[in-house]
N, C-alpha and C positions, 0 to 999 in steps of 0.2 A: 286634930292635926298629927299631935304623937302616934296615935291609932292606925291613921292611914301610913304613916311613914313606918311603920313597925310590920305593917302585912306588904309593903314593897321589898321590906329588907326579907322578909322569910320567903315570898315569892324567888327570889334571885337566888338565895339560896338552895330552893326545894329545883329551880335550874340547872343549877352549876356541877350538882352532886350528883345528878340523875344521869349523864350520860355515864360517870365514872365506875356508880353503882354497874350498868349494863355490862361496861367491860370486865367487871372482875368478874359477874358471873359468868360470861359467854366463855366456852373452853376454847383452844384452839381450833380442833378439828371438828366445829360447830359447823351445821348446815343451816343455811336461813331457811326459815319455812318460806315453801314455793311448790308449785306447783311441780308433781315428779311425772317422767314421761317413763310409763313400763312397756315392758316387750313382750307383746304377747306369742302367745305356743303357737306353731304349728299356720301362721301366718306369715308372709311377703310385707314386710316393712322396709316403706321405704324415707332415710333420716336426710334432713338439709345439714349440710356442713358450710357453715360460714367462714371463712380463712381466717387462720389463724387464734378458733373458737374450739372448744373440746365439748361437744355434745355426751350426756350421761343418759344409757339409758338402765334402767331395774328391770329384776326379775328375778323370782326366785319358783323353786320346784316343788312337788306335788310329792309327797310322802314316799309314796311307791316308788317314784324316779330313780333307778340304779343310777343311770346316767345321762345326759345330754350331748348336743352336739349343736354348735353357734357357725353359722356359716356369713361372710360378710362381701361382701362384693364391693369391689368401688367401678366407679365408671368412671370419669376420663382422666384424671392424674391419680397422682402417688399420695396416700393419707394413711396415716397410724392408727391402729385400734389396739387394746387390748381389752383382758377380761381378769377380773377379780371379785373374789367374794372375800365380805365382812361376818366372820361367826360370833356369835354372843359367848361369853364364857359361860351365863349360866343360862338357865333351862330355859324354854321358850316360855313356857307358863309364868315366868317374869313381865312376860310383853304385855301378856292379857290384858291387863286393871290399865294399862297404856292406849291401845288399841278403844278402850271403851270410850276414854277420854272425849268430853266433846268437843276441844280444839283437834285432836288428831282425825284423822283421815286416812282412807289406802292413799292419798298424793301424799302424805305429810311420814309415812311409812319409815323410808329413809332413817329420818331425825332418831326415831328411836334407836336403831343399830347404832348411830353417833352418840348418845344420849349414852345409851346403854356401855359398861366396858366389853371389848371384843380386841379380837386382831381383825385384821385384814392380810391378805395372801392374794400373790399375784400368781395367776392360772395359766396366761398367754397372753403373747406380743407380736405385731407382727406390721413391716413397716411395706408396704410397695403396691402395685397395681393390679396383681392378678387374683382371683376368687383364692378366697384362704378359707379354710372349716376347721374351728377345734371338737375335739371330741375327747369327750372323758368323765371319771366316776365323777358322782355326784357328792358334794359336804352334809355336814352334819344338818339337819333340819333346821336349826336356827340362825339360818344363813341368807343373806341376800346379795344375789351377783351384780356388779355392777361391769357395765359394757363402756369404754370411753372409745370416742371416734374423734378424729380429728384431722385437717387438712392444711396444712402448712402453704401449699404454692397457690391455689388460688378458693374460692367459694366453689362446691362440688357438691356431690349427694351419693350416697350409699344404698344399700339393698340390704338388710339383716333379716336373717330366718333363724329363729329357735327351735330345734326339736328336743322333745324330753325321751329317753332312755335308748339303748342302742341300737344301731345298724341305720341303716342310712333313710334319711325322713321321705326320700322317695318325691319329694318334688320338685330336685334339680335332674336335671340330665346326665346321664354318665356319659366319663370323658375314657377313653380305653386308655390302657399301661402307657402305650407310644402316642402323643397325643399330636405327633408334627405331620403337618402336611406336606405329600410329596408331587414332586414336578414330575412327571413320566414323559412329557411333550411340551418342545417350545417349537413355534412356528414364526413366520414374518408377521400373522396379524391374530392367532390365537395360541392358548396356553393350557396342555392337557390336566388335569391335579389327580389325585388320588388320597383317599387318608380313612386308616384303622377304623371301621364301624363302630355305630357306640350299642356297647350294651342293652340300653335304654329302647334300640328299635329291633335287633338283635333275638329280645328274650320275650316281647308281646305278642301274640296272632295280629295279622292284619288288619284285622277288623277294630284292634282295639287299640290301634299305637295313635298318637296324639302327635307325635315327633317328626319334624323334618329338618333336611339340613339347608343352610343357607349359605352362599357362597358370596360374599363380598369382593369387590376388587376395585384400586384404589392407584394413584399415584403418588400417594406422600408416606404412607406409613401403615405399619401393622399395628393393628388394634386387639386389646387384652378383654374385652366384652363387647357386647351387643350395643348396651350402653353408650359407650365412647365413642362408638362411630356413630349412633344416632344424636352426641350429642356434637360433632366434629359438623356434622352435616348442615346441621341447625345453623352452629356458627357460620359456615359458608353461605348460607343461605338469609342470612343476616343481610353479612359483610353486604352482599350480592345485591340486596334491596335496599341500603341505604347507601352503594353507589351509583345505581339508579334513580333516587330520586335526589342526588347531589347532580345528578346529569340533565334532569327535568327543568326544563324552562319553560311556564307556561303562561298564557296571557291570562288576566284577569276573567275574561267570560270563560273559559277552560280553567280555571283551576279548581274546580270545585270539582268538575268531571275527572280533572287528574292524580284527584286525592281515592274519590271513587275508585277508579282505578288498583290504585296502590292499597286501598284497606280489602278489596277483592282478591290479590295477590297476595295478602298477608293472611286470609284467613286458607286458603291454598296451599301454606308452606306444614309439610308435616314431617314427623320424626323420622319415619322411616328411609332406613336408609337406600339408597340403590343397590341392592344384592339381588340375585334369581334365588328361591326357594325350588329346589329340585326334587323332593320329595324324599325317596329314605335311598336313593342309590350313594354309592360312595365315593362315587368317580365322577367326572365332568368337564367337561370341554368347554373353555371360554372362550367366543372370540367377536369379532369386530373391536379388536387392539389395534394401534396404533405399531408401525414397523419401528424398529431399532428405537423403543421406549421400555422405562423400568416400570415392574407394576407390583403391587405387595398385596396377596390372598389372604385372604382369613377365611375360615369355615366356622358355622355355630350350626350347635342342634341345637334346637326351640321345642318348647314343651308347649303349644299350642292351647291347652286345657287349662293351665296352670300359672301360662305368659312368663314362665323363666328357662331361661337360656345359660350353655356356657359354652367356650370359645377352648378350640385346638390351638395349636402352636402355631401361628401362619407362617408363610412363605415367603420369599419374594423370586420373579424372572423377569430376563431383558428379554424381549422379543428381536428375532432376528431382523440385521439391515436388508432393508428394500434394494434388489436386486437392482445395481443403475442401469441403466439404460443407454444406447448411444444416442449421441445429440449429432448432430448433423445440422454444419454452418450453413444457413441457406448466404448465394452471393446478392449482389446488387442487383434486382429485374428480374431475377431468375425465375423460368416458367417451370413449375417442379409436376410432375404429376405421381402420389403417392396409395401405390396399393396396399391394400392389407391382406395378409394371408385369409385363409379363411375362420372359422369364428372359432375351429378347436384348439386354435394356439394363441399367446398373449401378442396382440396387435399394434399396442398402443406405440406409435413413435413420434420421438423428439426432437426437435427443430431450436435453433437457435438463431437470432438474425440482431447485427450492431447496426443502427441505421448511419449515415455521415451526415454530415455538418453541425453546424455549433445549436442548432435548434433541437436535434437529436429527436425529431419526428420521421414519421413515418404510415405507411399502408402497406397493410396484409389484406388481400384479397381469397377470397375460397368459393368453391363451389364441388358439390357432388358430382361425382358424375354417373352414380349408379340408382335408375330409375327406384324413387321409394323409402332408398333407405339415406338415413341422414348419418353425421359424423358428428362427434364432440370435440369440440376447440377449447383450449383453455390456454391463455397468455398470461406469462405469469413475469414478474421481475423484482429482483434482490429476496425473494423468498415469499412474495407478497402475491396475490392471485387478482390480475386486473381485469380479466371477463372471460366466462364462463357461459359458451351458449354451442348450439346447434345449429349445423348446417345441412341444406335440402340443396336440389336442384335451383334451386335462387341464388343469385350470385352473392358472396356477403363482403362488407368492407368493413374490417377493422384498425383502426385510427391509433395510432402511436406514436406517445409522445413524453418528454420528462425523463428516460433512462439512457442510457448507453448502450443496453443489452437486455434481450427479450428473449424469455422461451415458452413455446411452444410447444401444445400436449394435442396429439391427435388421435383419436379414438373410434371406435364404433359403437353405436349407441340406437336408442330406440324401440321399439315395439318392432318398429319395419323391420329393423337387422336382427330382434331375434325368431320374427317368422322367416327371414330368409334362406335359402339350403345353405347346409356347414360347409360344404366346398364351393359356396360364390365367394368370389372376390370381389373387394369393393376401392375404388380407388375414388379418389380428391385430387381437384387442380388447386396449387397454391404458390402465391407469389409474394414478394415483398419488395418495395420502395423504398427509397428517406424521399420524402418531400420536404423539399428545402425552406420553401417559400410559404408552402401552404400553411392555412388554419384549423383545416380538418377533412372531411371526406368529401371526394369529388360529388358534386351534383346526379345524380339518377334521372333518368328519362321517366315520366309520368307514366307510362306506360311501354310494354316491351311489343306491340302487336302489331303487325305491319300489313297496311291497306291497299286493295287494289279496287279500279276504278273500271269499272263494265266500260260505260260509255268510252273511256280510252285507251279501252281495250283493243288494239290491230291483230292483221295476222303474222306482224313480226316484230311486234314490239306492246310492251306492258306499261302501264304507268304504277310506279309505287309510291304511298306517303310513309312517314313515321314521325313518330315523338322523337324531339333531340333535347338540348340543354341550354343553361344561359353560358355556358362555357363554348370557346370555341375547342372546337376537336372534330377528328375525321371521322367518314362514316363509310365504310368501304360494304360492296353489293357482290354477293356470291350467288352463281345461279348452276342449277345441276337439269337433267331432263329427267324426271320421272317415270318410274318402271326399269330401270338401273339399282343396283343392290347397293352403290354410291350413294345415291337418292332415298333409297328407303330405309337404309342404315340411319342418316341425318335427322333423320324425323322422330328417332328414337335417342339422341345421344345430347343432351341438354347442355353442356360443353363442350363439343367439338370447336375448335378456336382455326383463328386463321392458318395459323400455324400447322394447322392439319390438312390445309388447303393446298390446289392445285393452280399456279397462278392462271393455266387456261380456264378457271373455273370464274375466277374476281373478273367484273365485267364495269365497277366503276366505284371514283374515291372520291369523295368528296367533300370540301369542310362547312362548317354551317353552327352558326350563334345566334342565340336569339335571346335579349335580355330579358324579355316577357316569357315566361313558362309557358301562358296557356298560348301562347302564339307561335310555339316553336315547334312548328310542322316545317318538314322539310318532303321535298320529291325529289323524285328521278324517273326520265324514262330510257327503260330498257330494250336495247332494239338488237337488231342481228337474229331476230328466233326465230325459229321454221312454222308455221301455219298448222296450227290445228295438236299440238304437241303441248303436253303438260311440263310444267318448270318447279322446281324448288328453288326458291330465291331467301337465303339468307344475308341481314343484315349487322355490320360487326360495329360497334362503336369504338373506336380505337382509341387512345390515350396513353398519356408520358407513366400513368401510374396506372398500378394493378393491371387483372387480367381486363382482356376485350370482354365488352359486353354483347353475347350474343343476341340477339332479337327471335321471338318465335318464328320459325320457317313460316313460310306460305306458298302454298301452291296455286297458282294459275295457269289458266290452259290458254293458248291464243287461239283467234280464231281460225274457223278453216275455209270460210270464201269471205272476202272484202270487196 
């Protein structure tokens, strides 16, 4: 029992003294052994910087080395680096019987310069975001450099390149004396640049340059590397996809398909940023810009061969404001009919209409009137774009409702309008309502084609049918003689409205509802006509809102013996 208690008392003690021994040996500016990350020559490293961590990297030089040259890039924020080397006092041939050691190691390298007495000397410092390179003689042989990087504002990553002795390592790009981009041209929707050629494409034959320049353009800010916009993009492109799928609601037999989805879209997103690569010219013309917006350029030449890049001084330009335009009040009912010059001048015009009453609806009606070619509508309110479409020879109705105040984009548009000759003119019928009452667009006739009937066909009188509505409303009958240039004008003008009519021409008016669709044929017979004489007979569907709806002409001949 004494025995056992006598090897617990010396156990406790062989404890308690052992950490104390460790301290007194360990000097201050002891290095734990760990594993050492060196830098190699003449190679593209690239270091993770963890925030608010100082990454260490080694390396030391080749006999011969007059000099070297550390180049360091950061990519998207601001981080600290310097460089310093540790010299031994005495000769390297000290280290030898160290180095043999079979604890030691090239990782464990380090420890012996701490081990060993030396100084330390600090070489360069340098705190901020843009490519920095030191360059200079090389120390005594017994020397190992140490490189600290570090990143204060967030987790980041670097680019470090080593070359041993002087002049330049030849695998970054050169950036010329004046390295800022110049504006030459600002326009309403593009932006001319210009900027100092680099050396780098300058001093190669053709055949053997690797380099072009890249032109970036942006609306939030200028960028110090290639780097930092491709790492800015990434984030956007994040952001972008996890508020997309915070937007996704999907039922249980879809979500499996909806995740599908989303891991397809995420292997899709890549670093590169949106810039044009324009090959080795100096100058360039951006556009499809946005009018009276800020935009900030950066140019990089890329070393293609080698995949490093460095960045000029960028720019920033406002693009000019968009020329306004006049709006023109349409009134209450108003029948407007609007031309456009022909195609070699800007055509586009603007319309504004407040509908009345507290419902603050309304109808805009439109129709072409130039065989082929269509027109572009676009209604837009408080800044906001509510429909966007094209209009033909077919009458169109569009519905509004919810605003105060409505504007109106008319344009020319189409394939049709760019075959058609630069000095036709093209014009549009267009109207506007408030409907007070109503809940949306007036009902349509199933059909626009108007029927005549052989059998009650006389020699001085026709019978005609047509499609009407469940709506009551009028139906007024226009009749012309055929072989009159009145008559043969009509058959070609897909809008001619009443209003263009001669009341000896209207020969009957008539109203007719029919709550069943497919029942709502209505007739007329037309009489007074001369025996054996061809008619054009249009029919007008007349109503409190928008334009009349014309019906396709028809021609019938009456007979010529009864």
């Amino acid at each position: 029992m004494a025995l056992v208690s006598w090897c617990l008392r010396a156990l406790l003690v062989v404890f308690w003294i052992r950490p104390q021994v460790h301290s007194a040996l360990a000097p201050e500016n002891e290095v734990p052994l760990r594993p050492t990350t060196w830098l190699p020559e003449g190679k593209t490293t690239t270091v993770t910087l963890p925030k608010g961590r100082t990454r260490r990297l080694y390396f030391t030089l080749k006999k011969k080395a007059a000099a070297m040259s550390v180049t360091v890039s950061p990519c998207d924020v601001q981080i600290e680096w310097s460089l310093s080397a540790r010299t031994l006092k005495d000769k390297p041939v000290e280290v030898k019987p160290l180095k043999s050691m079979q604890w030691s190691s090239r990782k464990s390298l380090p420890e012996v310069w701490w081990r060993s007495p030396g100084t330390e000397e600090k070489m360069h410092s340098f705190i901020g975001t843009r490519v920095d390179t030191y360059t200079g003689s090389s120390l005594p042989p017994a020397s190992i450099y140490i490189l600290r990087l570090r990143s204060k504002q967030q987790s980041s990553r670097a680019t470090v390149y080593l070359h041993e002795g002087w002049g330049s390592p030849g695998v970054f790009p050169l950036i010329p004396a004046d390295p800022r981009v110049y504006t030459l041209g600002v326009g309403m929707t593009s932006v001319t640049l210009s900027w100092a050629p680099s050396a780098s494409i300058t001093s190669l034959p053709e055949s053997q340059k690797s380099y072009e320049y890249c032109v970036l353009v942006n609306s939030e800010k200028n960028y110090h590397s290639l780097c930092s916009a491709q790492e800015s993009m990434l984030k956007d492109q994040r952001q972008e996809k996890r508020e997309r799928k915070r937007r996704v609601t999907a039922w249980p037999m879809l979500k499996e398909w909806w995740w599908e989805q989303w891991d397809t879209e995420a292997e899709a997103i890549s670093a590169e940023p949106q810039c044009a690569c324009q090959g080795t010219e100096s100058d360039c013309t951006v556009s499809d810009l946005l009018p009276d917006s800020k935009y900030y350029f950066d140019v990089f030449v890329i070393d293609r061969m080698n995949g490093t890049s460095m960045a000029y001084k960028g720019t920033a330009a406002q693009t000019h404001e968009e020329a306004q335009s006049a709006v023109t009040l349409l009134r209450e009912g108003e029948l407007r009919w609007v031309t456009f010059p022909n195609r070699g001048s800007k055509s586009d015009q603007f319309f504004s209409f407040n509908p009345r009453g507290s419902q603050q609806s309304g109808l805009l009606t439109l129709q072409s009137c130039s065989r082929g070619e269509k027109i572009r509508v676009k209604v837009s309110s408080q800044g906001r774009v509510l429909t966007s479409q094209a209009v033909g020879g077919d009458l169109e109705q569009i519905w509004l409702q919810g605003s105060s105040s409505y504007l109106i984009h008319l344009g020319r548009e189409g394939p049709a309008a760019q075959d058609a000759s630069p000095d036709t003119a093209t014009s549009v019928k267009i109207q506007t309502s408030s409907a007070y009452h109503r809940r949306g667009v007036p009902s349509m006739p199933s059909t626009l084609q108007i029927k005549s009937f052989s059998r009650l066909r006389g020699c001085s009188s026709v019978t005609l049918a047509w499609m009407g509505t469940e709506e009551r409303s009028l139906y007024c009958v226009y009749r012309r003689k055929l072989g009159t240039e009145e008559a043969e004008s009509s058959l070609n003008m897909p809008c001619l409205g009443p209003e263009s009519r001669s009341d000896t021409e209207r020969v009957l008016c008539k109203y007719f509802q029919e709550l069943n669709p497919r029942r709502a044929v209505t007739t007329a017979v037309i009489g007074g006509l001369e025996p054996g004489v061809a008619y054009v007979f249009d029919v007008y569907l007349m109503r409190r809102w928008g334009i009349p709806i014309k019906y396709a002409s028809k021609v019938v001949r009456t007979r010529k013996e009864c």
